[in-house]
LUMTIZA-793815 format. One line per field, with one value per residue: x, y, z of N, C-alpha, C in turn. Coordinates in pm, whole numbers. Each point is the difference from the previous one (the first is absolute). Layout:
BEGIN
nu: (X, ...)
nv: (Y, ...)
nw: (Z, ...)
cau: (X, ...)
cav: (Y, ...)
caw: (Z, ...)
cu: (X, ...)
cv: (Y, ...)
cw: (Z, ...)
END
This chain:
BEGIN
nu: (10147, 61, 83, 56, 7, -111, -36, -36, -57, -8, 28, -69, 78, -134, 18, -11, 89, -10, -109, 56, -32, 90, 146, 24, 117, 38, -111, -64, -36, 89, -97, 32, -73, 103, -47, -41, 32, -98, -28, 156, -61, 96, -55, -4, -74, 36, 39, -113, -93, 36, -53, -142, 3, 53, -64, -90, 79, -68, -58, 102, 68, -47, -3, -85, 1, 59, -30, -72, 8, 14, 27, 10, -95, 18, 140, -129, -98, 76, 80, -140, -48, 183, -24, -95, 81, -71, 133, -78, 153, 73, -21, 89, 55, 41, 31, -82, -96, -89, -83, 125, 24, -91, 128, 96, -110, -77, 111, 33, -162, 24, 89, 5, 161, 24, 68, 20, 8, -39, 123, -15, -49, 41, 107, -82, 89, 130, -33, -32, 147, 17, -110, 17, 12, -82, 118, -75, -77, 106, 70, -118, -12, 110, 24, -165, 116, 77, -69, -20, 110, 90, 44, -17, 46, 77, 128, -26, 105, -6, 120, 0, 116, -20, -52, -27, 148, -34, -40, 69, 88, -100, -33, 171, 10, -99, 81, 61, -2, -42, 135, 17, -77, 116, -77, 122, -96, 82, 16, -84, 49, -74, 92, -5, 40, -91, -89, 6, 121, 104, -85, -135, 110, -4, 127, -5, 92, -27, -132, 42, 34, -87, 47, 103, 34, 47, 150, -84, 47, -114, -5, -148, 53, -20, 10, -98, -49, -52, 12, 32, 75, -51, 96, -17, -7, 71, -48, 155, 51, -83, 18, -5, -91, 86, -97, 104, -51, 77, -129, 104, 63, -97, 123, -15, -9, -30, 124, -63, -4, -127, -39, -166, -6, -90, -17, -57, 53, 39, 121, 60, 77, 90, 22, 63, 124, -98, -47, 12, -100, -111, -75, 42, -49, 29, 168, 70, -15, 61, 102, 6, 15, -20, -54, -42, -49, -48, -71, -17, -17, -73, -55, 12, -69, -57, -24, 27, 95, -33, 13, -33, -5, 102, -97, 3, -53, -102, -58, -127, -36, -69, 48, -92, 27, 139, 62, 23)
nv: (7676, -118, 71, -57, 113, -60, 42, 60, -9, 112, 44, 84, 77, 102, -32, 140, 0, 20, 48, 133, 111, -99, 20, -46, 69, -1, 44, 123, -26, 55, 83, -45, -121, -107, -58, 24, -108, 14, -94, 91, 41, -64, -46, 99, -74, 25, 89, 22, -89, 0, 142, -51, -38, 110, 65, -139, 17, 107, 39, 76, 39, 111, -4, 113, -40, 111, 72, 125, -49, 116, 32, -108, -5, -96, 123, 127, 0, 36, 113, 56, -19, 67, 157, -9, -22, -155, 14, 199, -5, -14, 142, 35, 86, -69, 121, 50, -43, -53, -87, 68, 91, -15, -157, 48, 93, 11, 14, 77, 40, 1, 17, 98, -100, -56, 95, -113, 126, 29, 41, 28, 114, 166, 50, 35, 78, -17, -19, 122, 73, -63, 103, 116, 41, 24, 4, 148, -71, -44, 152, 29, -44, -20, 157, -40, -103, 131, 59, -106, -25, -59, -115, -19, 155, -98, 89, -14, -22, -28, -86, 99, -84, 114, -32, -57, -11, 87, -107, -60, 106, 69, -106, -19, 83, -52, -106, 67, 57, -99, -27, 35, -149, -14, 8, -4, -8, -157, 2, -47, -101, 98, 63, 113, -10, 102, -101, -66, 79, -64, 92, -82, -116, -2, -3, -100, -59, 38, -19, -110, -27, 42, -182, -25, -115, -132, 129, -9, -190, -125, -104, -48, -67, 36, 79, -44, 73, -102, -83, 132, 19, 169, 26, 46, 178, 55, 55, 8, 24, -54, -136, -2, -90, -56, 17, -118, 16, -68, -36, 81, 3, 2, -63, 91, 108, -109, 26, 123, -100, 77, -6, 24, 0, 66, -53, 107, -80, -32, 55, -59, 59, -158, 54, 73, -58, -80, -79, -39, -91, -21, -111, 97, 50, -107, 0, 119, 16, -107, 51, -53, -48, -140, 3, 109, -52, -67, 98, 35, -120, 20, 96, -40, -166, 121, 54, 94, -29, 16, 110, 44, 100, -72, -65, 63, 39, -71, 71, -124, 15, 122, 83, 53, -96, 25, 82, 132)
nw: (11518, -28, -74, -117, 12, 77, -130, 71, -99, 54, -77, -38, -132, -33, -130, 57, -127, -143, 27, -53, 83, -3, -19, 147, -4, 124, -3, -121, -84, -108, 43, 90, -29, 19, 81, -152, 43, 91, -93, -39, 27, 44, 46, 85, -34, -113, 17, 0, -105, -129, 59, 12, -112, -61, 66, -60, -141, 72, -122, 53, -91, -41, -119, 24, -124, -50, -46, -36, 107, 39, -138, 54, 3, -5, -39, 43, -93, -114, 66, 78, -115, -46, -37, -3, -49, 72, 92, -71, -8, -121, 50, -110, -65, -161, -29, -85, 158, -131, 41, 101, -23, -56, -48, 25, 20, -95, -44, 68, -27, -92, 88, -79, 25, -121, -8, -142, -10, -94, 35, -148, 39, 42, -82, 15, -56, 102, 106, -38, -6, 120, 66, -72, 137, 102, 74, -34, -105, -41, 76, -47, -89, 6, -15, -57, -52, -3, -43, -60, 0, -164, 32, -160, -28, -95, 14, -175, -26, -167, 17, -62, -67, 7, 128, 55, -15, -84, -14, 42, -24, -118, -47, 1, -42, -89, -91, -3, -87, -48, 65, -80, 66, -102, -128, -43, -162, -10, -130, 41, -56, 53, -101, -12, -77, 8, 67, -104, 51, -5, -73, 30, -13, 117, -10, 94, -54, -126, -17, 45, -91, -84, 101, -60, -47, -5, 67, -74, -4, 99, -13, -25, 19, 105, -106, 52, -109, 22, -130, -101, -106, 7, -5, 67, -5, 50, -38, 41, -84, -54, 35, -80, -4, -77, -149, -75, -147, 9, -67, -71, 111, 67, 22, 154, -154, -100, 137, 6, -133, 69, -146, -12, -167, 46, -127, -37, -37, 102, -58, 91, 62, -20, -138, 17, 41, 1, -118, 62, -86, 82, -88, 94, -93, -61, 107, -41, -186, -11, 74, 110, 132, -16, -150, 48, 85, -85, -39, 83, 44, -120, 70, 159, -55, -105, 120, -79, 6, -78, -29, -106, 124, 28, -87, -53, 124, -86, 36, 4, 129, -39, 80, -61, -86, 73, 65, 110)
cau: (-1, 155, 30, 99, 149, -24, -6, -130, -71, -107, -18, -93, -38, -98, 8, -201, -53, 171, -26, 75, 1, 142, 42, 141, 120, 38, -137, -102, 67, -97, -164, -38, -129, -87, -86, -94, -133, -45, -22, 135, 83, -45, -99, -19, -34, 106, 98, 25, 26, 162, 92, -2, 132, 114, -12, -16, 159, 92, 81, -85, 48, -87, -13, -71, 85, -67, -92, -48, -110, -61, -112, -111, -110, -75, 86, 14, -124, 112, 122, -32, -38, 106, 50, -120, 77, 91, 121, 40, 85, 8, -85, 54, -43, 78, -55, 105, -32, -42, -79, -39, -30, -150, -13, 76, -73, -102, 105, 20, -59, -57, 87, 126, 88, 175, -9, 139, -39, 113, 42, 130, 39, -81, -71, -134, 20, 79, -112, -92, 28, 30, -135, -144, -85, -4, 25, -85, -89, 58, 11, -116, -32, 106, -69, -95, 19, 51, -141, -104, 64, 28, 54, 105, 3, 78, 20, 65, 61, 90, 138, -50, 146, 22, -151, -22, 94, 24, -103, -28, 37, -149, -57, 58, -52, -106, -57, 47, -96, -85, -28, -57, 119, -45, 84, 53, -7, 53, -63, -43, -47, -133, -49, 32, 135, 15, 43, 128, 163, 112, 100, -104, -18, 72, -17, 42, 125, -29, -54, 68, 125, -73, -116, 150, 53, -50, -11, -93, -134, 22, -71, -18, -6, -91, -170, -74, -91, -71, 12, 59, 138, 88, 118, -19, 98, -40, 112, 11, -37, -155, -14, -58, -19, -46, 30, 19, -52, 119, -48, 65, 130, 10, 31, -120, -121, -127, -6, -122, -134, -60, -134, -52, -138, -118, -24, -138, -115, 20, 67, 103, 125, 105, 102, -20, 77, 12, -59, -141, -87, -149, -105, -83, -119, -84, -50, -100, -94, -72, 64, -40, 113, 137, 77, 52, 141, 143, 98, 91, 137, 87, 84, 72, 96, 116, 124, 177, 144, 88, -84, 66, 10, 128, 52, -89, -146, -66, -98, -86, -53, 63, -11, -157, -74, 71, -44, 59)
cav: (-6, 24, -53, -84, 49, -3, 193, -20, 79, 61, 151, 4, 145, -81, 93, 51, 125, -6, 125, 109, 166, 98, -112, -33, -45, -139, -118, -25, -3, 81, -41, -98, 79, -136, -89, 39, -106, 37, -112, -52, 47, -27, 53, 8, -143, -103, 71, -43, -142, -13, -14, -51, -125, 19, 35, -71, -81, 74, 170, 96, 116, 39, 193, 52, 66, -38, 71, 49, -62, 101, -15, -124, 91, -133, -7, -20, -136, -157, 0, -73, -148, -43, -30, -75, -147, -68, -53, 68, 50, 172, 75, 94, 92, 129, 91, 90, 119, 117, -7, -59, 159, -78, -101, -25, -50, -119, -103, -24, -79, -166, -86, 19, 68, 77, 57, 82, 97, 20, 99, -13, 108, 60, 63, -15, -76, -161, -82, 16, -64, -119, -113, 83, 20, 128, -22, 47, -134, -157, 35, 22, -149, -28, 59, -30, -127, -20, 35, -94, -24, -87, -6, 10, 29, -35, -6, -118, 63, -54, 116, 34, 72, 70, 83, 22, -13, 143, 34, -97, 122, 53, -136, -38, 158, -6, -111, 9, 121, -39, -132, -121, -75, 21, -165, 17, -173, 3, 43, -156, -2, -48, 116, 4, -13, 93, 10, -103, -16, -4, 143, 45, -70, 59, -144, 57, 87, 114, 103, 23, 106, 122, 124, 45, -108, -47, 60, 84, -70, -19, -146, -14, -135, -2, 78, -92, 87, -90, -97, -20, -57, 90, 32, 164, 76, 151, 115, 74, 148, 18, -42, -82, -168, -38, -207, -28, -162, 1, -125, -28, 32, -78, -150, -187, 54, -85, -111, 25, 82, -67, 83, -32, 82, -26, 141, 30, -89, -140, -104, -61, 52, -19, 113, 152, -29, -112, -19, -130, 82, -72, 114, -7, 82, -55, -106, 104, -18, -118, -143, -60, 69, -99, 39, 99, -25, -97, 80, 69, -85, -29, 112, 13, -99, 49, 124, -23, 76, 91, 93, -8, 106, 35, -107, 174, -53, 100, -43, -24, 79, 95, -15, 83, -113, -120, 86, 51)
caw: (-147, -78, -157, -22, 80, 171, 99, 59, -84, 90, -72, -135, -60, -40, -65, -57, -100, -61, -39, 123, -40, -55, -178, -12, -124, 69, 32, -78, -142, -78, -99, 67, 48, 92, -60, -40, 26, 128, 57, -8, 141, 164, 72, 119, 52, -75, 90, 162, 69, -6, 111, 104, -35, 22, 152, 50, -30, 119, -80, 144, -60, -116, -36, -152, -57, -169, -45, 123, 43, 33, -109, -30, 64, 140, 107, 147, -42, -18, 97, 61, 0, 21, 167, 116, -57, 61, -67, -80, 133, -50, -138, -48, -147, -40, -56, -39, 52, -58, 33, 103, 92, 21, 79, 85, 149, -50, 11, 151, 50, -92, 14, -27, 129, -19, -122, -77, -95, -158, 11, -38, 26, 91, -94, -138, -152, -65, 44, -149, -101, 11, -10, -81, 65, 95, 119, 107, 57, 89, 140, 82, 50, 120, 76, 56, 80, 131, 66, 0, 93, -22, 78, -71, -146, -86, -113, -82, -82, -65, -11, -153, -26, -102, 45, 191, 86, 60, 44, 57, 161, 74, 30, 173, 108, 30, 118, 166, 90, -5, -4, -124, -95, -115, -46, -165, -16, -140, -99, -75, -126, -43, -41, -163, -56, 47, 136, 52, -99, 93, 37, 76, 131, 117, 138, 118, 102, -41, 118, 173, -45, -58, 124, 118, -22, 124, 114, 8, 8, 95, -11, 105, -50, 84, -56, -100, -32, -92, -22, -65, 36, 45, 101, 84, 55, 55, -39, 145, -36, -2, 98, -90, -7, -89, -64, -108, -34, -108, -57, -113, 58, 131, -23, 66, 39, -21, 106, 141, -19, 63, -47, -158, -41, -46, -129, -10, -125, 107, -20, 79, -49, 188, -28, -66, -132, -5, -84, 78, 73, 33, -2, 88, -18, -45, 140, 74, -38, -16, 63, 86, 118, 13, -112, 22, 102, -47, -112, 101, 22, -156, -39, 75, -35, -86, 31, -38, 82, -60, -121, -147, -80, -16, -83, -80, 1, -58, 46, -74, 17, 41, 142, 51, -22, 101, 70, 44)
cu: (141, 5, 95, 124, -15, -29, -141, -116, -184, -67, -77, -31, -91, -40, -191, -39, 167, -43, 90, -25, 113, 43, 154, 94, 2, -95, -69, 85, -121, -117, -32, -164, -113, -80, -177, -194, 45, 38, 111, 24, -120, -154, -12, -11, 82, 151, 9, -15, 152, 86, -67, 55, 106, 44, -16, 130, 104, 100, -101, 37, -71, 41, -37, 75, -58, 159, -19, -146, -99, -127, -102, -111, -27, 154, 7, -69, 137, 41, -76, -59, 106, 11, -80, 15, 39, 149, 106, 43, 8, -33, 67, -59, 78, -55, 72, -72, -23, -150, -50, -59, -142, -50, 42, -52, -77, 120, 35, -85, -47, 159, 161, 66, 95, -72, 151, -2, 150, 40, 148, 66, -67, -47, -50, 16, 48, -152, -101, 72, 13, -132, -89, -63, 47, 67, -43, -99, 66, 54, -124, -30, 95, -96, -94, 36, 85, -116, -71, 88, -4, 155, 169, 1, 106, 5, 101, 71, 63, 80, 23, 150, -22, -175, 30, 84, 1, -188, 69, 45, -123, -60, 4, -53, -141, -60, 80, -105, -172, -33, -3, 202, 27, 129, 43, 34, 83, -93, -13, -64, -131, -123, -43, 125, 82, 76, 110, 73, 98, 80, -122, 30, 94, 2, -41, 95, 8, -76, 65, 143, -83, -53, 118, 39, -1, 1, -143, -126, 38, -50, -91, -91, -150, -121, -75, -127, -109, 10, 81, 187, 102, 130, -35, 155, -23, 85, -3, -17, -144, -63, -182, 26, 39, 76, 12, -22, 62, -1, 121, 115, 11, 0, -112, -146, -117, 11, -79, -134, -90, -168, -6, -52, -113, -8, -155, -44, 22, 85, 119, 114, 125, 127, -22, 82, 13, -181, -93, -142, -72, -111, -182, -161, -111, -103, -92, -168, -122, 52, -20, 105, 129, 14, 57, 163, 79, 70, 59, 137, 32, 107, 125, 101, 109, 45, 146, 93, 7, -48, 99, 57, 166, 9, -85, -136, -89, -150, -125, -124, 79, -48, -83, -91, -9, -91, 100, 62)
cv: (26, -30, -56, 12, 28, 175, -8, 116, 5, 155, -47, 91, -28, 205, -43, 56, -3, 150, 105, 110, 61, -74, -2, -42, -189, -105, 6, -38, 112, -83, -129, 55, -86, -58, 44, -12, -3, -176, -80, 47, -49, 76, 18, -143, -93, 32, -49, -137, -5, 25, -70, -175, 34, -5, -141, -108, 63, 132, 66, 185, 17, 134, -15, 75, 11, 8, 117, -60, 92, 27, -72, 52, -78, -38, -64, -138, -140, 31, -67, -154, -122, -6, -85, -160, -29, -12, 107, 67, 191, -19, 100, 23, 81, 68, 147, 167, 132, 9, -64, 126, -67, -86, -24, -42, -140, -144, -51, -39, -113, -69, -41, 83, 74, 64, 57, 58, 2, 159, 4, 167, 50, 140, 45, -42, -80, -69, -59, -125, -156, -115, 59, 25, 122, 27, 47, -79, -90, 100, 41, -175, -24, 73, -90, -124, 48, 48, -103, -110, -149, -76, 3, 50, 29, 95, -51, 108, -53, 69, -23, 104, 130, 50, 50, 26, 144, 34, -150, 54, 21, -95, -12, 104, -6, -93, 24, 116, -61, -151, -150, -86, 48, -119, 3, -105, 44, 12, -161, -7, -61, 153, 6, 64, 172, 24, -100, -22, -3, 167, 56, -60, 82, -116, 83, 110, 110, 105, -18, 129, 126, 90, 1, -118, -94, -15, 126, -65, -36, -140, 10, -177, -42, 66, -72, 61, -47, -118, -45, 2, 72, 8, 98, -14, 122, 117, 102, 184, 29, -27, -105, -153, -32, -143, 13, -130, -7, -148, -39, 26, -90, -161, -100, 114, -108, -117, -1, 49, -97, 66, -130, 117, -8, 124, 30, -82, -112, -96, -1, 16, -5, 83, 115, -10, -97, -2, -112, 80, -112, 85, -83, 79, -149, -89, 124, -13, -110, -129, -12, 83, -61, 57, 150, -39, -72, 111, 68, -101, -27, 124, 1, -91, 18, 117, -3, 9, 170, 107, -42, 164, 34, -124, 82, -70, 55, 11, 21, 98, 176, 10, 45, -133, -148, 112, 12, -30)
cw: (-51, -123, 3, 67, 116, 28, 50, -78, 70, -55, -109, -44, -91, -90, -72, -91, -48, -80, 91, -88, -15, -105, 72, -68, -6, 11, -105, -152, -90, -24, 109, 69, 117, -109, 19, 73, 161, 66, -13, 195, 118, 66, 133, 68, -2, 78, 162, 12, -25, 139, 136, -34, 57, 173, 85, 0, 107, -54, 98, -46, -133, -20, -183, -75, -170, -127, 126, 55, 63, -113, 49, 76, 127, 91, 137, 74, 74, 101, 109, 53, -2, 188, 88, -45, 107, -23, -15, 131, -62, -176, -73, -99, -41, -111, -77, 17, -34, 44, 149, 98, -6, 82, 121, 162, -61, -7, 134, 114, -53, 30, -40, 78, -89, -188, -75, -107, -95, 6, -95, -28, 35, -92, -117, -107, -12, 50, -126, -117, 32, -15, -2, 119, 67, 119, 102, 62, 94, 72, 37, 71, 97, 140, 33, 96, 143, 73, 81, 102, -8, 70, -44, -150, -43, -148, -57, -149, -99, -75, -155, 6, -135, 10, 94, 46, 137, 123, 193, 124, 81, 29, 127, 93, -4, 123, 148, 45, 12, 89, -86, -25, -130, -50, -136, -10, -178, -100, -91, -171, -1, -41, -178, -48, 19, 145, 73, -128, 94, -1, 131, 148, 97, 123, 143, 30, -71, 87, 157, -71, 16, 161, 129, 9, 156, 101, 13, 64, 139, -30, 114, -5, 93, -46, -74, -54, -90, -22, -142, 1, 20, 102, 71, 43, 92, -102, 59, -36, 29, 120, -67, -28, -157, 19, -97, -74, -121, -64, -69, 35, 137, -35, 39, 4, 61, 97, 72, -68, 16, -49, -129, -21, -99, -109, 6, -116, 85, -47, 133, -66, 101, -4, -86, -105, -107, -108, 53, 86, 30, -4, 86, -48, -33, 144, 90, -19, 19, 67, 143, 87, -40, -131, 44, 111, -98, -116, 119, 11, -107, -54, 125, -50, -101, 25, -47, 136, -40, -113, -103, -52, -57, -105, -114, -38, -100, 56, -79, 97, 87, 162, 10, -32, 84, 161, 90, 133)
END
């Protein structure tokens, strides 16, 4: 399966719920509340034929994502009926592990290998203040997944200049003492206006500065930790994995991307940065296999080159509505 630019597009993030128990700076906008009516969002059913299409065009990579997809009550319901998919090579999930100390065994045997949890500090209050939530929850949850003995848990950090900065030392020290890749991703305009101003953005090389500059790092060009577009490094002090996703600084970010996505109201989405959508809910509903497969190659056939976020993108949906 290639798009226009010969990349070989095999991944499918497939967001279940644009509903989340926190109010991230970066992902929710004030008062945002989803969508009202039960019958704007995907159905268990409707979900998985999508991905057994998807699986049959040869996309062999999946992961759930919301919104927090954890809410949805028939989670584990979906994860597995994904997995027992002819085709479905891996299974991820990301999450903002407030509610995984519960799931976490029920996830893992219904089939999910890798889990990436939202870790944008470690303590309490900035935590609080950034996405209204609890951090004691998302480290109990961490806890329950190394438990359960998932094969990869990811944490994910967004570098918020004039928040976080003072929190990304412990980060690093966490995840080394824990094991956990951890991954600082740029700060994308797809927030509310709160959360994205150019005094909020922090490139890359900012935090590689903040954590001993880049005799501190080690490339390790050979780590491949998934499927998304991270750089890994080692940082040798810690002795800790990280990656960096520097959508808005890295020149050939969008050369190797190789994902669609699926929004919880089923619309097809071939860029994040980018305003084109297909809307796949109606072929779910009422359309046949071939109408479902052909919005799949209608959305691959207009894959961009390229995001729009350095041409001052505005974006028409916020990232809890596109998905994670």
């Amino acid at each position: 399966m290639n798009d226009p630019f010969g990349r070989n597009i095999d991944y499918l993030r497939i967001s279940i719920t644009d509903r989340c128990n926190e109010r991230c700076l970066y992902c929710m906008p004030e008062g945002y509340k989803g969508w009202a009516q039960k019958p704007d969002h995907m159905t268990a059913d409707e979900i998985v034929r999508a991905v057994e299409t998807a699986a049959g065009l040869g996309f062999r990579k999946f992961r759930l994502t919301g919104g927090e997809p954890l809410i949805r009550h028939d989670i584990v319901e979906i994860a597995e009926r994904v997995w027992n998919l002819p085709g479905v090579e891996t299974l991820g999930l990301s999450t903002n592990g407030t509610r995984l100390a519960a799931l976490a065994e029920p996830l893992k045997r219904a089939g999910v290998r890798s889990i990436n949890v939202s870790l944008d500090a470690l303590d309490p209050v900035l935590y609080h203040s950034i996405t209204g939530g609890e951090v004691a929850s998302v480290l109990g949850g961490l806890a329950a997944a190394r438990t359960a003995g998932f094969e990869r848990i990811k944490l994910n950090t967004v570098l918020l200049k004039g928040r976080n900065e003072t929190e990304y030392a412990p980060l690093v020290e966490y995840a080394a003492k824990h094991g956990h890749p951890l991954r600082f991703i740029e700060l994308m305009p797809l927030s509310r206006e709160e959360g994205w101003t150019e005094a909020s953005f922090l490139p890359i090389a900012g935090v590689v500065g903040l954590l001993g500059g880049r005799t501190a790092f080690e490339a390790a060009p050979e780590t491949r930790l998934g499927h998304g577009p991270a750089a890994y490094h080692r940082h040798l002090p810690s002795g800790a994995v990280v990656g960096f996703i520097g959508a808005l600084t890295k020149i050939d970010f969008c050369a190797s991307c190789n994902k669609l996505r699926l929004t919880a109201d089923g619309k097809l989405r071939p860029c994040l940065g980018r305003h084109g959508e297909v809307d796949l809910l109606p072929a779910l509903r009422s359309g046949t296999a071939v109408d479902v497969r052909n919005k799949f190659l209608e959305c691959l056939a207009g894959k961009p080159e390229d995001h729009l976020f350095n041409a001052d993108y505005q974006p028409q949906r916020p990232m809890i509505a596109i998905g994670g």
